[in-house]
Biopython code that builds the backbone (N, CA, C, O; Angstrom):
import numpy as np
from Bio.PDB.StructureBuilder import StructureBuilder

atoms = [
    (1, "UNK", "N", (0.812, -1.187, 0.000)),
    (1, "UNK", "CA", (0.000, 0.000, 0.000)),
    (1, "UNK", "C", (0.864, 1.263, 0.000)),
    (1, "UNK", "O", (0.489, 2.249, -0.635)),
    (2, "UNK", "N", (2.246, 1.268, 0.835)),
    (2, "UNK", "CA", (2.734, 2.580, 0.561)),
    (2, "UNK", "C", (3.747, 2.455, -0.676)),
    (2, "UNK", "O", (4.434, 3.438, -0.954)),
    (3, "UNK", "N", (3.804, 1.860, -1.055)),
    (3, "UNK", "CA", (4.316, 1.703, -2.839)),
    (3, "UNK", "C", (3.761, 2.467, -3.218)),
    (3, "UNK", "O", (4.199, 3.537, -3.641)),
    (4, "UNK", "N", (1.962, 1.907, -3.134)),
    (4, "UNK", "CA", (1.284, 2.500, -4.266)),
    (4, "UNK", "C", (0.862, 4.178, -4.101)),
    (4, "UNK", "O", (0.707, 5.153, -4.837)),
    (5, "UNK", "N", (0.801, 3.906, -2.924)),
    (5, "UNK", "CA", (0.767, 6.036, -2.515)),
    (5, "UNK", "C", (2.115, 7.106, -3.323)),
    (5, "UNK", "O", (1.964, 8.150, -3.957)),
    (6, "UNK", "N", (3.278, 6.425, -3.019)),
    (6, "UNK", "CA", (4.461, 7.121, -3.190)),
    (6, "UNK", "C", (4.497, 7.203, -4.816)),
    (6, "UNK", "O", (4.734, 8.161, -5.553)),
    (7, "UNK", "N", (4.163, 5.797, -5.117)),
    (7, "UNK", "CA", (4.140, 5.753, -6.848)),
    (7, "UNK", "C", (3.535, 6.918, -7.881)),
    (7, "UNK", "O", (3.872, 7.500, -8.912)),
    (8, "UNK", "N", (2.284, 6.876, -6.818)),
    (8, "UNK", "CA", (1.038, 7.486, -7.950)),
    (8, "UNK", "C", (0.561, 8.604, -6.845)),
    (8, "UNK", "O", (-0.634, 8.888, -6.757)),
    (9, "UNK", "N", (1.576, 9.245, -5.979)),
    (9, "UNK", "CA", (1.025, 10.426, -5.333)),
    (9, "UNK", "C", (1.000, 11.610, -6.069)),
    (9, "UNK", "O", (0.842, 12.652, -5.433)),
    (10, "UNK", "N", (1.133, 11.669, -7.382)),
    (10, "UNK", "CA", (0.430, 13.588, -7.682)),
    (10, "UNK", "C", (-0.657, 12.544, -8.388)),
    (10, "UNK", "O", (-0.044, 12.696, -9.445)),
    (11, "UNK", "N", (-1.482, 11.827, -8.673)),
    (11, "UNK", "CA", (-2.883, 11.613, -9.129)),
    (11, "UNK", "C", (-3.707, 12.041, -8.067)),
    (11, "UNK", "O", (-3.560, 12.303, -6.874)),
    (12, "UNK", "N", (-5.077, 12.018, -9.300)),
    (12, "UNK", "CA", (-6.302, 12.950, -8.275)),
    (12, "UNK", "C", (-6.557, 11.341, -7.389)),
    (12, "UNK", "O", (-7.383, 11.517, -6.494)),
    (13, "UNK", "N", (-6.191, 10.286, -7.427)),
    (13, "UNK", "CA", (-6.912, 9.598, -6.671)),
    (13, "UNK", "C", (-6.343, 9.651, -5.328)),
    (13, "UNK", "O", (-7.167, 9.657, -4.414)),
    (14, "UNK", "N", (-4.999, 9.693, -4.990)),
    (14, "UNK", "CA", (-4.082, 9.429, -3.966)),
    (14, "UNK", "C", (-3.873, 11.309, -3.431)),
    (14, "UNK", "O", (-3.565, 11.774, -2.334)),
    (15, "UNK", "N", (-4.023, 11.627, -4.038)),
    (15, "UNK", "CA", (-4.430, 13.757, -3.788)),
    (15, "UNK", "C", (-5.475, 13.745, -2.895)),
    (15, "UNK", "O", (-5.377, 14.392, -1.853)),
    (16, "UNK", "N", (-7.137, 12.667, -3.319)),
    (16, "UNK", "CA", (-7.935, 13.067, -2.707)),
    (16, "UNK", "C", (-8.201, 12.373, -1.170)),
    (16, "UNK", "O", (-8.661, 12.868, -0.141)),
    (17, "UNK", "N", (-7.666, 10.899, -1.507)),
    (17, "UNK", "CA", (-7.246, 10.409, -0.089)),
    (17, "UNK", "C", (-6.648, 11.085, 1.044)),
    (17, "UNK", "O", (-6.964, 11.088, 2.234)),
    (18, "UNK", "N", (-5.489, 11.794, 0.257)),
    (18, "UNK", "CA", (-4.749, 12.529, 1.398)),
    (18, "UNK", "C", (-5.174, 13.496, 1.804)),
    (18, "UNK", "O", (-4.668, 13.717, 2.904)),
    (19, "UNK", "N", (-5.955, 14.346, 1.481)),
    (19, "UNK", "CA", (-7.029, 15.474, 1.700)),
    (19, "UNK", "C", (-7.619, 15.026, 2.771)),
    (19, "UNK", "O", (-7.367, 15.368, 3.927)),
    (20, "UNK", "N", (-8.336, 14.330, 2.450)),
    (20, "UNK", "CA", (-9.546, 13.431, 3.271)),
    (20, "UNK", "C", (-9.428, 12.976, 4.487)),
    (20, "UNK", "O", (-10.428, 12.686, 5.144)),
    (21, "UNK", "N", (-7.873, 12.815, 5.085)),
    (21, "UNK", "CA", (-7.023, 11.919, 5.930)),
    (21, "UNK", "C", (-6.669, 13.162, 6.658)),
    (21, "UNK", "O", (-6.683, 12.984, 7.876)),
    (22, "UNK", "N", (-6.205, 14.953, 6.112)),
    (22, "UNK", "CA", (-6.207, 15.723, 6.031)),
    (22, "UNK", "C", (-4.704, 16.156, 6.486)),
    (22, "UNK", "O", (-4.362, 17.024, 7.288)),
    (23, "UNK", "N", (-3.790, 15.107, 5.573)),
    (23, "UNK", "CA", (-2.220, 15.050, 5.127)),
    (23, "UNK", "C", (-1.980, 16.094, 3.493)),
    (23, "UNK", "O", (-2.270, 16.193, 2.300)),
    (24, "UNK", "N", (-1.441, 16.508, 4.311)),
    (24, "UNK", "CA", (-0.950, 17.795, 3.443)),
    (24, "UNK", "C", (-0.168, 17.148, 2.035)),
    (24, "UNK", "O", (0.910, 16.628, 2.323)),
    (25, "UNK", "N", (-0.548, 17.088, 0.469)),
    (25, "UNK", "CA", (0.326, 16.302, 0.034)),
    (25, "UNK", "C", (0.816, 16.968, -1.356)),
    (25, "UNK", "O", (0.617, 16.566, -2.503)),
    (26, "UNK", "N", (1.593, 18.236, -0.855)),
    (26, "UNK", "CA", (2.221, 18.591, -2.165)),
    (26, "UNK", "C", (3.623, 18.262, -2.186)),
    (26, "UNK", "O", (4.238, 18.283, -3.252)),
    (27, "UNK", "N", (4.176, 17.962, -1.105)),
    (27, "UNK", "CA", (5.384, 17.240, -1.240)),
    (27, "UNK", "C", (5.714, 15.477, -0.990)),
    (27, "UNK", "O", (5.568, 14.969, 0.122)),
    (28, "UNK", "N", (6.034, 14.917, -1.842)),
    (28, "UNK", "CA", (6.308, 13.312, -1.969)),
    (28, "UNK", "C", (7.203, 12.754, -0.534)),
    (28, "UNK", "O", (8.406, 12.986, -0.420)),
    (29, "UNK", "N", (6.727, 12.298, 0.094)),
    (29, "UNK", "CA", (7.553, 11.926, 0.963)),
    (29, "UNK", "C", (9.110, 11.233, 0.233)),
    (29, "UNK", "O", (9.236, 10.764, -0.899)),
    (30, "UNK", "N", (10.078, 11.357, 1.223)),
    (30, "UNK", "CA", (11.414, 11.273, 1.014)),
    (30, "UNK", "C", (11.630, 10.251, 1.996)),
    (30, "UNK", "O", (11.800, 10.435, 3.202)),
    (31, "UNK", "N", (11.609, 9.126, 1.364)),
    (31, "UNK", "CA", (11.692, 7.649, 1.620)),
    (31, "UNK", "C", (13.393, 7.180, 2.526)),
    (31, "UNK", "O", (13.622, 6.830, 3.683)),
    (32, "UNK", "N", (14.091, 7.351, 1.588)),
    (32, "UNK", "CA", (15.472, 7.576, 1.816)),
    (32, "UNK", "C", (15.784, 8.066, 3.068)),
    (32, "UNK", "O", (16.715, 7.671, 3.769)),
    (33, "UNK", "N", (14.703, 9.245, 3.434)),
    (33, "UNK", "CA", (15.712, 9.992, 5.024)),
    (33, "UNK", "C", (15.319, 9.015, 6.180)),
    (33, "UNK", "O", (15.957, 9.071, 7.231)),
    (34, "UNK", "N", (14.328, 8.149, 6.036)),
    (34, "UNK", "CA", (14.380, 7.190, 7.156)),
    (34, "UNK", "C", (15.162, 6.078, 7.398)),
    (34, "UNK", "O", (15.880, 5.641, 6.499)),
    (35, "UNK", "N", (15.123, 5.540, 8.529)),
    (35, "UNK", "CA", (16.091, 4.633, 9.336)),
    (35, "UNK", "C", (15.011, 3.421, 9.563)),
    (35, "UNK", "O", (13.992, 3.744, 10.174)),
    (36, "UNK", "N", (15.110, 2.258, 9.196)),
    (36, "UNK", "CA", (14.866, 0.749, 9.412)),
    (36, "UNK", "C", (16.036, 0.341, 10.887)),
    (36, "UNK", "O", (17.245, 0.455, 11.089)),
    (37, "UNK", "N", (14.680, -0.238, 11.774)),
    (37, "UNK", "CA", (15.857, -0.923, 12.955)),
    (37, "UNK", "C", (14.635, -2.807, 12.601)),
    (37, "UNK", "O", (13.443, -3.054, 12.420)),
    (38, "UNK", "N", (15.976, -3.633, 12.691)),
    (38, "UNK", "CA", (15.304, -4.726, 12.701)),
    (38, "UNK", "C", (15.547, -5.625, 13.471)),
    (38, "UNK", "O", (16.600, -6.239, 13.303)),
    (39, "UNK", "N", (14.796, -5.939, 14.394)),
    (39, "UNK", "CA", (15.339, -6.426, 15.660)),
    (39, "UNK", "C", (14.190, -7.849, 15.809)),
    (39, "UNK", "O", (13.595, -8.160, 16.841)),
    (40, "UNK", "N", (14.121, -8.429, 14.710)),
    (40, "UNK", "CA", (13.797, -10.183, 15.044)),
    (40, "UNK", "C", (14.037, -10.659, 13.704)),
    (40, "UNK", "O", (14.000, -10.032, 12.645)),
    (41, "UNK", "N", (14.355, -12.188, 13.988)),
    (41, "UNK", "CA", (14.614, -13.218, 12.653)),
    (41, "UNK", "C", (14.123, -14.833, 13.344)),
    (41, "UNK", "O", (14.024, -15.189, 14.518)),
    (42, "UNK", "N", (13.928, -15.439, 12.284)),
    (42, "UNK", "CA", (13.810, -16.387, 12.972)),
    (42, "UNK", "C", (14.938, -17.505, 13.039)),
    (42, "UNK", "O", (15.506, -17.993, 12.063)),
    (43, "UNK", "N", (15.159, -17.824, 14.401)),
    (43, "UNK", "CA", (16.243, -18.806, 14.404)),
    (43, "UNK", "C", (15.697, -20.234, 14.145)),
    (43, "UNK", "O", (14.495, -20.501, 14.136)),
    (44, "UNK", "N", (16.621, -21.060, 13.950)),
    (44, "UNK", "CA", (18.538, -20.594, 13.705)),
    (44, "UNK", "C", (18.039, -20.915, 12.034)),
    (44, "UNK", "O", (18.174, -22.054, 11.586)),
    (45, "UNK", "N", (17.648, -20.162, 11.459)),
    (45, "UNK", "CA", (17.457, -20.072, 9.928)),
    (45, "UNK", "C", (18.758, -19.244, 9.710)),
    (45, "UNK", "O", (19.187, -18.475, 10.570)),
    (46, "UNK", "N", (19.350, -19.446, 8.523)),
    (46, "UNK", "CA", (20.505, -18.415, 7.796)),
    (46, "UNK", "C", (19.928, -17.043, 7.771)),
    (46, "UNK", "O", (18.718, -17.212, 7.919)),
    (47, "UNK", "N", (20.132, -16.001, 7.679)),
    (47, "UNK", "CA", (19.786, -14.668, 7.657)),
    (47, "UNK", "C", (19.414, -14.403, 5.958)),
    (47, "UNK", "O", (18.661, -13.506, 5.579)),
    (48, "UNK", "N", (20.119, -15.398, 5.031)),
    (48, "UNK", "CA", (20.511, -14.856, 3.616)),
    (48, "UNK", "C", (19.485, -15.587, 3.118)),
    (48, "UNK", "O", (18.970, -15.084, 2.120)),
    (49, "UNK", "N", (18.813, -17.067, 3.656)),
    (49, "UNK", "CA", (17.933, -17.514, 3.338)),
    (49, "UNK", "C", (16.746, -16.474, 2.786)),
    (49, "UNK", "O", (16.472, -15.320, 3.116)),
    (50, "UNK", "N", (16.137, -17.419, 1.760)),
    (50, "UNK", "CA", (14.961, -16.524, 0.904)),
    (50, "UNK", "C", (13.656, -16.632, 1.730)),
    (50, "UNK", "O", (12.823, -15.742, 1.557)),
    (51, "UNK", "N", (13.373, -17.681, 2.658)),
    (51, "UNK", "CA", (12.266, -17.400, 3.673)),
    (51, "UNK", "C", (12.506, -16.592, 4.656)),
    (51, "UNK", "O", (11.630, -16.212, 5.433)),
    (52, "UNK", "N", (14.032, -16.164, 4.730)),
    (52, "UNK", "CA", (13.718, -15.649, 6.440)),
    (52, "UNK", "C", (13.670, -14.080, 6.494)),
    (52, "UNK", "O", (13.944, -13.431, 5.484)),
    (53, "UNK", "N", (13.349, -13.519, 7.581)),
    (53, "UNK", "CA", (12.900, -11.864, 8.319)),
    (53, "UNK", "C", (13.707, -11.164, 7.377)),
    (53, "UNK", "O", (13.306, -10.609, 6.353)),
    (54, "UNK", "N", (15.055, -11.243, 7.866)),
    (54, "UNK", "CA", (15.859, -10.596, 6.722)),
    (54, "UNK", "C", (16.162, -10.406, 5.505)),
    (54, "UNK", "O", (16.987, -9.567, 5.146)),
    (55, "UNK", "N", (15.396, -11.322, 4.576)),
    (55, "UNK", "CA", (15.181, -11.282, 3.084)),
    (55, "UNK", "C", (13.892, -10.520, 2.981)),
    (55, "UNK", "O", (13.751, -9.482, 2.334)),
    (56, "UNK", "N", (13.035, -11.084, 3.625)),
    (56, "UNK", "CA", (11.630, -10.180, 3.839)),
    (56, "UNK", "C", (11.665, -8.396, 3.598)),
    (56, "UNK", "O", (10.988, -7.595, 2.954)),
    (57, "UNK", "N", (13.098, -8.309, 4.692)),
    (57, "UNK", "CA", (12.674, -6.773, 4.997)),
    (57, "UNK", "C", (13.434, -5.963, 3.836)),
    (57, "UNK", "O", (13.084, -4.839, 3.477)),
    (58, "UNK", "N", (14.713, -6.800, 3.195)),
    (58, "UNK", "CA", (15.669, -6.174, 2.471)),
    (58, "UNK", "C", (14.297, -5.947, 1.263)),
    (58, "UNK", "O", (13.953, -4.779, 1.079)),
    (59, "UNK", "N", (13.588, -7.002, 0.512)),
    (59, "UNK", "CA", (12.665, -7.142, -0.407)),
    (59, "UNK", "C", (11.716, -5.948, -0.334)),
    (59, "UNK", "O", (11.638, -5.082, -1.205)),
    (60, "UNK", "N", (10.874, -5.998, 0.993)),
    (60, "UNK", "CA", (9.726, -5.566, 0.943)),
    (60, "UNK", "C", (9.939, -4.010, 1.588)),
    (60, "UNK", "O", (9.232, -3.048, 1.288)),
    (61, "UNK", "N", (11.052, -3.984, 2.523)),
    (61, "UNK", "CA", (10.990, -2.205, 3.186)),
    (61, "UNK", "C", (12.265, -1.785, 2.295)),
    (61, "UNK", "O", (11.985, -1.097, 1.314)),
    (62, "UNK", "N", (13.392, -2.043, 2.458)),
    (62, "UNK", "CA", (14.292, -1.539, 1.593)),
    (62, "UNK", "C", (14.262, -1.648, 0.280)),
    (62, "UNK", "O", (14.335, -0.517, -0.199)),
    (63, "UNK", "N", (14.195, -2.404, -0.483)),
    (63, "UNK", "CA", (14.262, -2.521, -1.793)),
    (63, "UNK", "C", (12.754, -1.697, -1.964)),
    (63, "UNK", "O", (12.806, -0.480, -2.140)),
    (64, "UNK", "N", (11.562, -2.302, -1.914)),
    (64, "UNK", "CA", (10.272, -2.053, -2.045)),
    (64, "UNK", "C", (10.181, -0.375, -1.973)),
    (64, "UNK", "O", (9.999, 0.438, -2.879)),
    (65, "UNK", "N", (10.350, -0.215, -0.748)),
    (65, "UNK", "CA", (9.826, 1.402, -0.644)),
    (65, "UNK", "C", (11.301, 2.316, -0.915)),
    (65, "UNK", "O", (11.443, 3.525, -0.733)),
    (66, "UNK", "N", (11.982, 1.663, -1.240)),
    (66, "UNK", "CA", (13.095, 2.931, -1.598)),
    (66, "UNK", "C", (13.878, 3.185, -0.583)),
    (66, "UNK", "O", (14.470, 4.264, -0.557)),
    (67, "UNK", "N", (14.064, 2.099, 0.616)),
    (67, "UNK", "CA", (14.978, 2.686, 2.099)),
    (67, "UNK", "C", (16.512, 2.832, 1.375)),
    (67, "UNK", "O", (16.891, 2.413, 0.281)),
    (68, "UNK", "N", (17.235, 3.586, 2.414)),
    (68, "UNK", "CA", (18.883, 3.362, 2.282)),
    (68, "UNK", "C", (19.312, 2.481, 2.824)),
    (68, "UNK", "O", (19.406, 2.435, 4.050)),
    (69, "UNK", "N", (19.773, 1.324, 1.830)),
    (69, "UNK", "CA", (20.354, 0.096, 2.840)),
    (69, "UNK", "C", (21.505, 0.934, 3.848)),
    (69, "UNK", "O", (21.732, 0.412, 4.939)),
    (70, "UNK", "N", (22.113, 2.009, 3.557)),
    (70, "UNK", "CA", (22.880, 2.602, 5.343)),
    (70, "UNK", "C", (22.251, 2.807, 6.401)),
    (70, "UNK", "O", (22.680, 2.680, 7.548)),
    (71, "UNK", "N", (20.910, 3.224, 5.967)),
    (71, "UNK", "CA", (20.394, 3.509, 7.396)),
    (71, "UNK", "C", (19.252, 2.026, 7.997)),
    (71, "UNK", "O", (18.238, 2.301, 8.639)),
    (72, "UNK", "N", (19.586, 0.633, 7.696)),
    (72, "UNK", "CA", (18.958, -0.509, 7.935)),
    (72, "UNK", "C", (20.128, -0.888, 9.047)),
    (72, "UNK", "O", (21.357, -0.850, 8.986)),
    (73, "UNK", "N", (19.231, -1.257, 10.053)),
    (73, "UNK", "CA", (20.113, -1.277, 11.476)),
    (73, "UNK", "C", (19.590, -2.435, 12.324)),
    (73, "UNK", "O", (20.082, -2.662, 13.430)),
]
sb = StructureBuilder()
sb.init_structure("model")
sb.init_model(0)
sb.init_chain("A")
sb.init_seg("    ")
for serial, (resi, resn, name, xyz) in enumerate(atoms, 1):
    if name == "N":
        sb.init_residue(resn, " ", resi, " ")
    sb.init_atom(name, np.array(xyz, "f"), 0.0, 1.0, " ", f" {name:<3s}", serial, name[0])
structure = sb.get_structure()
């Protein structure tokens, strides 16, 4: 869901949501200036494994929404 906000935020559809919510949205949020802390995995799985927490988050918060893998902690 926040893919699809960040993606398609100057359309009237994601304009009028944010109105509505009454989030100010002429500027795109800046994905990048935040910090990821990840503090569970499941053991004793490999970390690099494709099922585990840590593939999850690299996939879906870093890669996905645009994080800085520097600031993933």
């Amino acid at each position: 869901m926040v893919s699809r906000i960040v993606e398609r935020w100057e359309t009237k559809e994601i304009q009028s949501m944010l109105h509505e919510y009454g989030i100010e949205g002429s500027r795109r949020p800046d994905m990048k200036s935040l910090s990821f802390v990840q503090i569970d995995e499941f053991y004793p799985m490999d970390s690099q494994q494709h099922n585990s927490f840590n593939y999850y988050v690299r996939k879906y918060y870093i890669d996905g929404f645009g994080l800085s893998p520097e600031k993933r902690y």
